[in-house]
VEXVOSE-405868 format. One record per atom (N, C-alpha, C): residue number from 1; residue in three letters; atom name; x negated, z negated, y. Coordinates in Angstrom, 2 decimals, decimal comma. Each point is the difference from the previous one (the first is absolute). Layout:
! VEXVOSE-405868
   lumvo   kolse   vexdo      east        up     north
     NUM     ala      CA         X         Z         Y
...
***
This chain:
! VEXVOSE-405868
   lumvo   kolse   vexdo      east        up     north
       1     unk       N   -106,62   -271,00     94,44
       1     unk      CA      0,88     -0,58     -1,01
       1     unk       C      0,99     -0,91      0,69
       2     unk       N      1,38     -0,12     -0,46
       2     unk      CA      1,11     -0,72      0,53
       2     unk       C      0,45     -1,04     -0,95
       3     unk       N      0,48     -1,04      0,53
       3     unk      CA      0,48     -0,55     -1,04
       3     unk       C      1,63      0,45     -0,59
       4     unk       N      0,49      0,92      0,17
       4     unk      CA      1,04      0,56     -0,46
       4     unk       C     -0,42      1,02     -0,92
       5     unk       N      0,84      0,14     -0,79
       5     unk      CA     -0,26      1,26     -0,63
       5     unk       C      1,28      0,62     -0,59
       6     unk       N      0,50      1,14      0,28
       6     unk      CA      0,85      0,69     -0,02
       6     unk       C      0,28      1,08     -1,32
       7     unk       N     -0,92      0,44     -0,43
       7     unk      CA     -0,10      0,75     -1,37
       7     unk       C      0,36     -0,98     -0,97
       8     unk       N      0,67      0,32     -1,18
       8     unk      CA     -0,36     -0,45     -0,91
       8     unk       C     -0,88      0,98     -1,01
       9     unk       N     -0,44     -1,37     -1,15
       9     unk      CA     -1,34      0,57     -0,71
       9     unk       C      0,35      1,20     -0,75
      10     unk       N      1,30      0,88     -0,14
      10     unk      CA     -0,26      1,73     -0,39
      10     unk       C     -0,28      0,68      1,21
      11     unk       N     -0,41     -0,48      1,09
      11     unk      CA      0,19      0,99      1,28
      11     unk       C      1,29     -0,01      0,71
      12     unk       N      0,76     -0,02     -0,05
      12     unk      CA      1,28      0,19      0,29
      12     unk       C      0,24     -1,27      1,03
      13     unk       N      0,96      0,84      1,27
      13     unk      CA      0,06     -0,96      0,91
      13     unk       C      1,24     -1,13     -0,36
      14     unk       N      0,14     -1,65      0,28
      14     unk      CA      0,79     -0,76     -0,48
      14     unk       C      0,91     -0,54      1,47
      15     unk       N      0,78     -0,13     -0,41
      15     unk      CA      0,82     -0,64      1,09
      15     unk       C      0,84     -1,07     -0,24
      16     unk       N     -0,33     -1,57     -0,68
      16     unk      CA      1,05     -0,51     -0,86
      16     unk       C      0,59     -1,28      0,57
      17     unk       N     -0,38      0,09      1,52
      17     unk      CA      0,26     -0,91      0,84
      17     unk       C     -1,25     -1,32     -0,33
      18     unk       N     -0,77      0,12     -0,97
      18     unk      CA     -0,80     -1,33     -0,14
      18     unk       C     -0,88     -0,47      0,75
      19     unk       N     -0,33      0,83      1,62
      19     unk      CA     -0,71     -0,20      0,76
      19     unk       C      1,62     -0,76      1,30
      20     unk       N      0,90      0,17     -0,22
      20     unk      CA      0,73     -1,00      0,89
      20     unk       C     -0,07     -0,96      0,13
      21     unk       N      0,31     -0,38      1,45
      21     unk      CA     -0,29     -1,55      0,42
      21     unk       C      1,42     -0,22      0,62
      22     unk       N     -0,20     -1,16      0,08
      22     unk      CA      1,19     -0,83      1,06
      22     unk       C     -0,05      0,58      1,71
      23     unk       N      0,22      1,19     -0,25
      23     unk      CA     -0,05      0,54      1,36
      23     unk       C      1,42      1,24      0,33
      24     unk       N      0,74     -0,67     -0,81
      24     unk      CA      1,15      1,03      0,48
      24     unk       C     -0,30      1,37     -0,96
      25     unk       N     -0,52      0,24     -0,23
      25     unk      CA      0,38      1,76     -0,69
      25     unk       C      0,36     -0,44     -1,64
      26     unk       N      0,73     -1,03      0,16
      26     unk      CA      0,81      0,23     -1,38
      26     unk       C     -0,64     -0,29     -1,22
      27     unk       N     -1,37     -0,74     -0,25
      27     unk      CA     -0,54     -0,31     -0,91
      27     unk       C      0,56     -1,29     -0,42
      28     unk       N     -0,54     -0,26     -1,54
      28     unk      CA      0,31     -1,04     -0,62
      28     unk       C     -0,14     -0,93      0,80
      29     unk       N     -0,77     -0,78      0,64
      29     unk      CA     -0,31     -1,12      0,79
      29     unk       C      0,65     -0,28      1,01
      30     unk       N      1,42      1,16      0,52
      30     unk      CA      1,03      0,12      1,10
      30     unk       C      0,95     -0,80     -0,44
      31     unk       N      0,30     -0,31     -1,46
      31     unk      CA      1,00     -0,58     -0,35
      31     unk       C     -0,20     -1,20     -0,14
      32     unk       N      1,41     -0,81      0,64
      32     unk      CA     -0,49     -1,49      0,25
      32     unk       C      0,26     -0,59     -1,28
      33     unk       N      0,66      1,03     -1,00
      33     unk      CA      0,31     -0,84     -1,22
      33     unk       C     -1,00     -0,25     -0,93
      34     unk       N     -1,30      0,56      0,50
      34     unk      CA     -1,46      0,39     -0,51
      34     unk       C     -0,34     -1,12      0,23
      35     unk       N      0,19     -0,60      0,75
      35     unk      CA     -1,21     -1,24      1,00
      35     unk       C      0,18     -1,51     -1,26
      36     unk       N     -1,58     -0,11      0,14
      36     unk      CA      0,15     -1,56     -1,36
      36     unk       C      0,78     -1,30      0,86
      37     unk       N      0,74     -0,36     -1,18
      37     unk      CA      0,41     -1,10      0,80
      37     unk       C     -1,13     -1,48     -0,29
      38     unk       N      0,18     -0,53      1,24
      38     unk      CA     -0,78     -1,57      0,18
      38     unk       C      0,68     -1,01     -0,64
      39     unk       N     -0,58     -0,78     -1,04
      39     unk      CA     -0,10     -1,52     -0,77
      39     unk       C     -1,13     -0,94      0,73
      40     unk       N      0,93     -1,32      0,68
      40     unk      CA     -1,45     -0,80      0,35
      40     unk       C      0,74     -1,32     -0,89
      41     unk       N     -0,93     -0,51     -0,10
      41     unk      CA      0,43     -1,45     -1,28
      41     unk       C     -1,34     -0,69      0,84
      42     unk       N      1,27     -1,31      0,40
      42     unk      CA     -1,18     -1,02      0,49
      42     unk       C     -0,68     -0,87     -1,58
      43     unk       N     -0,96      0,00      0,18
      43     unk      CA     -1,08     -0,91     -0,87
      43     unk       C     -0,43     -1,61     -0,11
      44     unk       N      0,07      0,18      0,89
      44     unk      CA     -0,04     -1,76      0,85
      44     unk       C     -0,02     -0,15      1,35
      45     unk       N      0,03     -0,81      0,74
      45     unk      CA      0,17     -0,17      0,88
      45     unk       C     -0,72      0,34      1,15
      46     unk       N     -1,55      0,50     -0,57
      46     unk      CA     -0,65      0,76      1,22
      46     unk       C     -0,50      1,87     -0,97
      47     unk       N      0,64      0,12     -0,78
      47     unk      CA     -0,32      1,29     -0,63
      47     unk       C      1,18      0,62      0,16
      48     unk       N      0,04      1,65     -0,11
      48     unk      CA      0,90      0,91     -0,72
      48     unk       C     -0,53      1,36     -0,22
      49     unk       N      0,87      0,66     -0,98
      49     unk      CA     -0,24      1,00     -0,46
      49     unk       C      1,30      0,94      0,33
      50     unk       N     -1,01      1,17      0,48
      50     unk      CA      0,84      1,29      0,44
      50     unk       C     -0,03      1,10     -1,00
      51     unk       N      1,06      0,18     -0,35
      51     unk      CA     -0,10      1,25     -1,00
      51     unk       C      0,88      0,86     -0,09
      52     unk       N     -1,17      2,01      0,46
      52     unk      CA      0,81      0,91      0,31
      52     unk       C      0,67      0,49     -1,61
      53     unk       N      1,43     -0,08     -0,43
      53     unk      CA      0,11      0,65     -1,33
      53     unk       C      0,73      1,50      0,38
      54     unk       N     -0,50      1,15     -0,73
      54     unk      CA      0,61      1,40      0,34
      54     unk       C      2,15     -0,17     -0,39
      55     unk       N      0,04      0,82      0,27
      55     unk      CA      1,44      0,35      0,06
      55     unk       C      0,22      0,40     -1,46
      56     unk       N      1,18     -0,07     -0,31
      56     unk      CA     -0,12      0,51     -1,83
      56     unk       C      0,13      1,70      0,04
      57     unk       N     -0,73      0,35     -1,16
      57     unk      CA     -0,31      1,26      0,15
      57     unk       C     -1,16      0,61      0,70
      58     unk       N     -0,75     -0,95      0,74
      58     unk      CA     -1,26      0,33      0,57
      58     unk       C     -1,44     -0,47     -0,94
      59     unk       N     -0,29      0,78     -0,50
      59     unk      CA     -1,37      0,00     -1,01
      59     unk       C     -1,14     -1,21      0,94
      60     unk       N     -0,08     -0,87     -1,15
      60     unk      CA     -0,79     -1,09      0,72
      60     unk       C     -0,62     -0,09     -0,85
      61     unk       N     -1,73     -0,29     -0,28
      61     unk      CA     -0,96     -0,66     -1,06
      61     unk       C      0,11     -1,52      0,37
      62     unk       N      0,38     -0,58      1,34
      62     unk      CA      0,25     -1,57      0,29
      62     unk       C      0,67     -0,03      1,12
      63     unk       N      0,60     -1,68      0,00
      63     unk      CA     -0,11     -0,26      1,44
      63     unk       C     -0,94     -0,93      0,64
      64     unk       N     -0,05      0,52      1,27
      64     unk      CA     -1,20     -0,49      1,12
      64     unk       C      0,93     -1,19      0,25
      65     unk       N     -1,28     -1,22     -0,26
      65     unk      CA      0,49     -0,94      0,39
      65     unk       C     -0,97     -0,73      0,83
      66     unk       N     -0,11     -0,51      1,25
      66     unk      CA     -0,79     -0,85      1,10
      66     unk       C      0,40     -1,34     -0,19
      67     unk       N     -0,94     -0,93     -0,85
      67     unk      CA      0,15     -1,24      0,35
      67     unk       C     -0,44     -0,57      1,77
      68     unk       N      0,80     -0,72      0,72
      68     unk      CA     -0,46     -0,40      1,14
      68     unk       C     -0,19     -1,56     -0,38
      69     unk       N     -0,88     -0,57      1,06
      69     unk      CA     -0,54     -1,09     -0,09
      69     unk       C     -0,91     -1,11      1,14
      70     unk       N      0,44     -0,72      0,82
      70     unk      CA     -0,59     -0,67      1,19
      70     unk       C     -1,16     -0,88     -0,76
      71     unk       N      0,31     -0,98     -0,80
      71     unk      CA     -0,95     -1,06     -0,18
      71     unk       C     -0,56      0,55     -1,62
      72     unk       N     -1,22     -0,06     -0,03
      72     unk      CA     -0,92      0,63     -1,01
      72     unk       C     -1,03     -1,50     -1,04
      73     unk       N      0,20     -0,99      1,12
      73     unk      CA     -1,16     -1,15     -0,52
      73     unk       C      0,86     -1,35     -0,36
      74     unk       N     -0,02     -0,11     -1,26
      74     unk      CA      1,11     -1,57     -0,14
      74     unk       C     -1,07     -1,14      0,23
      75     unk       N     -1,49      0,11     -0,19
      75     unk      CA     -0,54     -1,19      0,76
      75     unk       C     -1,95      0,65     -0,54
      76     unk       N     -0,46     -0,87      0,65
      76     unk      CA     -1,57      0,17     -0,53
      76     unk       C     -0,51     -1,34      0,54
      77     unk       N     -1,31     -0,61     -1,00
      77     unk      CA     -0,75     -0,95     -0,06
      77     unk       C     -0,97     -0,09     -0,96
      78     unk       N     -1,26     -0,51      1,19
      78     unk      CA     -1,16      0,02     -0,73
      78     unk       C     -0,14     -0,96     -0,79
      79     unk       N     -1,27      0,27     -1,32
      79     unk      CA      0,01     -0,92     -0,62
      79     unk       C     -1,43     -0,03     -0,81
      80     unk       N     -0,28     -0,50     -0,75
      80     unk      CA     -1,56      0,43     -0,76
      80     unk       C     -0,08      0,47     -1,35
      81     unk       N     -0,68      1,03     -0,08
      81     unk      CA      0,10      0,89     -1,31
      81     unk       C     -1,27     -0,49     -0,59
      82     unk       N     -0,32      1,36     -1,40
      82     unk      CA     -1,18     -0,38     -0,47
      82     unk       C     -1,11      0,29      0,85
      83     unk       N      0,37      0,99      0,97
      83     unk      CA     -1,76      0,48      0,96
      83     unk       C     -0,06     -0,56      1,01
      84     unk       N      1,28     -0,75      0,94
      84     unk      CA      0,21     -0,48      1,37
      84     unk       C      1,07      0,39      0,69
      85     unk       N      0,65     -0,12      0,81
      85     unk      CA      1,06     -0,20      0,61
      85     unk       C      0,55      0,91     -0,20
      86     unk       N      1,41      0,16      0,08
      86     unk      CA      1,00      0,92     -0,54
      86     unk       C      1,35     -0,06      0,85
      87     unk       N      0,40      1,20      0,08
      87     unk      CA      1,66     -0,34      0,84
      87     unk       C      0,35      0,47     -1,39
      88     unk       N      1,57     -0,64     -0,13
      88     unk      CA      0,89      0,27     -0,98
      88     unk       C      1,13      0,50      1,31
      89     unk       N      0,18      1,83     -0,48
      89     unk      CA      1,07      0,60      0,65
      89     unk       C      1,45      0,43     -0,69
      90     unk       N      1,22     -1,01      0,46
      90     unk      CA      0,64      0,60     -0,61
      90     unk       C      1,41      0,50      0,86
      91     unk       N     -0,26      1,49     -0,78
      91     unk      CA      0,85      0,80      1,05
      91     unk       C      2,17     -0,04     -0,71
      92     unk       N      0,20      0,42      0,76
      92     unk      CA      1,51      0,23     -0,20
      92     unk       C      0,52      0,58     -1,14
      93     unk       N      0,67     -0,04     -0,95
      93     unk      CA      0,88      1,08     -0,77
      93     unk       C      0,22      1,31      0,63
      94     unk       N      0,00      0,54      0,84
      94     unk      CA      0,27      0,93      0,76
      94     unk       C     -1,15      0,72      0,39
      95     unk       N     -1,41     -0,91      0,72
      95     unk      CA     -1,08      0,60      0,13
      95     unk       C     -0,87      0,57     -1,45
      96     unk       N      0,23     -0,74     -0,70
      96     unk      CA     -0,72      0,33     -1,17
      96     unk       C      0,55      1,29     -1,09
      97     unk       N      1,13      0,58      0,96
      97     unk      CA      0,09      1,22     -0,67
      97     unk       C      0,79      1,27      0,95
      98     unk       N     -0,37     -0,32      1,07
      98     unk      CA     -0,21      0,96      1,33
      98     unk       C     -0,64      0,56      0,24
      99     unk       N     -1,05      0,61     -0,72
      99     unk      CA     -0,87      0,72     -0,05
      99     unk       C     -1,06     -0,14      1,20
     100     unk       N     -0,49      1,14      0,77
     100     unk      CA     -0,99     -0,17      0,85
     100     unk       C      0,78     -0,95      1,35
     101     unk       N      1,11      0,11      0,36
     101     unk      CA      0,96     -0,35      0,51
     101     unk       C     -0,66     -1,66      0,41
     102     unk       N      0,33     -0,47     -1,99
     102     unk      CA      0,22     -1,42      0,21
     102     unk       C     -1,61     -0,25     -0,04
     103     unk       N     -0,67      0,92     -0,21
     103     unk      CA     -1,64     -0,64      0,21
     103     unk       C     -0,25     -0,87      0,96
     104     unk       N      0,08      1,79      1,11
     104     unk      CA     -0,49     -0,36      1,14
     104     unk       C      0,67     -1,17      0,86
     105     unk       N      1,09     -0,41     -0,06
     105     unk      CA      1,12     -1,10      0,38
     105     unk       C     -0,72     -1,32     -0,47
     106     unk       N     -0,46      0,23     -1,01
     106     unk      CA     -0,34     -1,42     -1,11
     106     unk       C     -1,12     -0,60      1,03
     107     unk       N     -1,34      1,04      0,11
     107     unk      CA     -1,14     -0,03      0,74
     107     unk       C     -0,18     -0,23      1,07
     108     unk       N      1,28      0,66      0,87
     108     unk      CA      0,05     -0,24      1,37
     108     unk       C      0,54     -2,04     -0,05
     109     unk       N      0,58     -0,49     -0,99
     109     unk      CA      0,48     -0,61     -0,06
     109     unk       C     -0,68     -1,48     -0,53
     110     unk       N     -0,92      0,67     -0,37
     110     unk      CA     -1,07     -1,12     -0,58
     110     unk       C     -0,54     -0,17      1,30
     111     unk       N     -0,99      0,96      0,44
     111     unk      CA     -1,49     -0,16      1,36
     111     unk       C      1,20     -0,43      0,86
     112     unk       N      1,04     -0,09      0,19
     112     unk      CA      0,60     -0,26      1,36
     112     unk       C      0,28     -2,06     -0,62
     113     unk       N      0,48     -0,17     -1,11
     113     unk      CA     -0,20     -1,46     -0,63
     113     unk       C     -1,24     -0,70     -0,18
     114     unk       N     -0,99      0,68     -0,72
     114     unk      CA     -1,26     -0,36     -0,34
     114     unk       C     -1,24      1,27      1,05
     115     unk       N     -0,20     -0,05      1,14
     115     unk      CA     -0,96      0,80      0,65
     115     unk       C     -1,18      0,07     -0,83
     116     unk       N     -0,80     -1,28     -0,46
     116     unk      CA     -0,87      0,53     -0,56
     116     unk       C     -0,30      0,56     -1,46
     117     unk       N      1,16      0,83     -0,43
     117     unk      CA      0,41      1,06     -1,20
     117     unk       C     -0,72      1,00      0,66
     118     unk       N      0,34      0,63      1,24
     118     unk      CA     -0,25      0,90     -0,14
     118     unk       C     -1,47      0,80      0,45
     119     unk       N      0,15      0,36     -1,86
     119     unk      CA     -2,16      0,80     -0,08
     119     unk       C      0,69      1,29     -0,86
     120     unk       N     -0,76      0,73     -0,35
     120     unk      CA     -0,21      0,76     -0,77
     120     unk       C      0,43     -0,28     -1,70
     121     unk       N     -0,53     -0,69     -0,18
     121     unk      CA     -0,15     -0,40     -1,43
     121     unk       C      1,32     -0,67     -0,20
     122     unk       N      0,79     -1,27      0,83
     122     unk      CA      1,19     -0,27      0,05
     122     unk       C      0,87      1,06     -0,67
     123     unk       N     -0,06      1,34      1,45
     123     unk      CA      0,99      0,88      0,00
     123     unk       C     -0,03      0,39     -1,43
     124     unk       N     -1,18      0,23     -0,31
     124     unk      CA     -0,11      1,33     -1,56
     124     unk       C      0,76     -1,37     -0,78
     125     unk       N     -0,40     -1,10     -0,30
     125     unk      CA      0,50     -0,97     -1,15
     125     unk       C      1,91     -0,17     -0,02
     126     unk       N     -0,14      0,01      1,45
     126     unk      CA      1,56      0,04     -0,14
     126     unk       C      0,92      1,40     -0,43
     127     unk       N     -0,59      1,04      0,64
     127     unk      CA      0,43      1,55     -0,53
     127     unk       C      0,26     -0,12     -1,00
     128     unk       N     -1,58     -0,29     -1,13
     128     unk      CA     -0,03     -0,16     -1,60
     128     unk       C      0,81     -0,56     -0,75
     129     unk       N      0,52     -1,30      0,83
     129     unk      CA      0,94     -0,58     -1,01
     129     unk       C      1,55      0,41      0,33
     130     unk       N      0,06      0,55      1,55
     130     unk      CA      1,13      0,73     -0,25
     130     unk       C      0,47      1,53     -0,63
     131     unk       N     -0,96      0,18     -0,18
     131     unk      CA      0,45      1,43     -1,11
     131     unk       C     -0,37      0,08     -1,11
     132     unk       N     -1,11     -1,44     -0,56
     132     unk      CA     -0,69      0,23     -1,25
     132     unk       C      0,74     -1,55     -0,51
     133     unk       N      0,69     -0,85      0,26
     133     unk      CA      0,54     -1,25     -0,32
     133     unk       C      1,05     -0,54      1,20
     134     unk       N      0,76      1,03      0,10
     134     unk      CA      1,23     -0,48      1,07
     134     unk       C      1,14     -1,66     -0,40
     135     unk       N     -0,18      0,19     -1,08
     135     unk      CA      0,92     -1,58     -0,63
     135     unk       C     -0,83     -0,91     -0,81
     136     unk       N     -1,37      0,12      0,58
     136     unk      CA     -0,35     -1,51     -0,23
     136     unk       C      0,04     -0,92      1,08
     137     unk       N      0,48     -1,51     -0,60
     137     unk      CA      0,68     -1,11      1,06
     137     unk       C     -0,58      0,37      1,09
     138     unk       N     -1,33     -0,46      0,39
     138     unk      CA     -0,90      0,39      1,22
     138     unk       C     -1,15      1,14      0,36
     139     unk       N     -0,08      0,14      0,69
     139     unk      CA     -1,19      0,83      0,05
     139     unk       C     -1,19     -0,85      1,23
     140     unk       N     -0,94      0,27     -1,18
     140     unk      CA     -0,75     -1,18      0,88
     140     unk       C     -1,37      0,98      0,19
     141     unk       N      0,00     -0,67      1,50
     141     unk      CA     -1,45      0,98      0,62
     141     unk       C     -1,25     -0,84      0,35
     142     unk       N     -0,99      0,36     -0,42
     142     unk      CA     -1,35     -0,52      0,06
     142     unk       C     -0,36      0,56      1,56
     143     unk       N     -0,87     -0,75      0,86
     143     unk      CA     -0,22      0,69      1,08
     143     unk       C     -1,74      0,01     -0,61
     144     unk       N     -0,21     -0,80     -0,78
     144     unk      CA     -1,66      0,09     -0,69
     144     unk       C     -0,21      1,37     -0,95
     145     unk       N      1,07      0,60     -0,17
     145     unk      CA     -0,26      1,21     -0,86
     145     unk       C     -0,85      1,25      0,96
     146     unk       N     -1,08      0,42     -1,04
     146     unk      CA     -0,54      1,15      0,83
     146     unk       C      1,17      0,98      0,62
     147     unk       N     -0,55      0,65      0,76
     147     unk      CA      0,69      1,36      0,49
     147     unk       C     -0,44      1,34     -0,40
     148     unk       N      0,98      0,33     -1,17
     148     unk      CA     -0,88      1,10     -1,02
     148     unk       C      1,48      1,11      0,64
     149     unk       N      1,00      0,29      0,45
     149     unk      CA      0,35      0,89      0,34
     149     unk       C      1,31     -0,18     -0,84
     150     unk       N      0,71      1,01      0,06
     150     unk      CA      1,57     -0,22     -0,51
     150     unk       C      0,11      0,45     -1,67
     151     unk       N     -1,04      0,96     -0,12
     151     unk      CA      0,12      0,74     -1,23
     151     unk       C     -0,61     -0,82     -1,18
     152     unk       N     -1,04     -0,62      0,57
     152     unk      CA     -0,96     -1,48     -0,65
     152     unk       C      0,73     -1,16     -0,40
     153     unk       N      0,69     -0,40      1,01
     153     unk      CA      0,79     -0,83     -0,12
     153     unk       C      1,01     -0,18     -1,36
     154     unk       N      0,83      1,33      0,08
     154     unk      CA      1,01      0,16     -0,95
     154     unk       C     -0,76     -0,06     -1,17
     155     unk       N     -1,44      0,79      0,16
     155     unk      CA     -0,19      0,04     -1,56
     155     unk       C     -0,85     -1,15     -0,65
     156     unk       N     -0,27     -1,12      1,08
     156     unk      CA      0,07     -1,30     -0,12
     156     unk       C      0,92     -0,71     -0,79
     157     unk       N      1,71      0,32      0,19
     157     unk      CA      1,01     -0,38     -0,24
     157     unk       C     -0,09     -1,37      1,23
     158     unk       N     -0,33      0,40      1,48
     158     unk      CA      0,58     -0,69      1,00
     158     unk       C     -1,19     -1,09     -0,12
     159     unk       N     -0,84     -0,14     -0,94
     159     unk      CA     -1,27     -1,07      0,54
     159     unk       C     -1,32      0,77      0,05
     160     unk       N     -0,47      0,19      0,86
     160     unk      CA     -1,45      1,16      0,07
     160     unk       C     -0,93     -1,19     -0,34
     161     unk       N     -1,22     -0,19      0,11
     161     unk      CA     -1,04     -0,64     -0,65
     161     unk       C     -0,99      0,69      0,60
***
């Protein structure tokens, strides 16, 4: 099996150029008037956003847009909750909706501020609240919380027990 396929579904052989590439034989993708043009809009002063939009006349369901982003952590500090010590993490406008992007940035960004964040249980609490509560003020991590796993966690709603 190939990943091409050349028939179409009556049998009949097709030739409609839709297997062309940007390789010279004249396919759609040869034309430079084809090519999306680039939008970057700075955000603030350590963010921006790149965005490919198609050419008019080119069938688009969206445009791809890449938020970029250096600093992910606007500050963290411990403090005392109801079970025992707690970091309150709070990440950037930018990290908090960067998807895996701004996670992993956030995380790397905590254990490199606060070293002793990083456990297991940390990681899952912070994941949780970034995909299950991305805009609440802080996200605050128990390092006393069991370590029940990532899927536990969430269905904790970010406090396992």
């Amino acid at each position: 099996m190939t990943d091409r396929d050349d028939d179409a579904s009556d049998g009949t052989d097709r030739d409609d150029g839709a297997d062309a590439g940007a390789n010279g034989d004249g396919g759609p993708e040869d034309d430079p008037s084809a090519t999306p043009s680039v939008r970057t809009a700075l955000v603030d002063a350590r963010h921006a956003e790149v965005t490919l939009v198609p050419t008019a006349g080119t069938p688009s369901a969206w445009d791809v847009v890449v938020p970029l982003g250096t600093q992910a952590l606007r500050s963290t500090g411990w403090g005392e909750r109801e079970g025992g010590r707690s970091l309150a993490v709070d990440p950037t406008a930018w990290a908090r909706t960067a998807g895996q992007a701004g996670r992993e940035l956030v995380w790397a960004q905590v254990v490199a501020a606060e070293p002793e964040a990083d456990s297991p249980t940390m990681r899952d609490q912070l994941v949780c609240h970034a995909v299950g509560a991305p805009g609440k003020a802080t996200w605050n991590l128990e390092p006393w919380r069991p370590d029940v796993g990532l899927l536990d966690t969430m269905a904790a709603r970010c406090n396992p027990t």
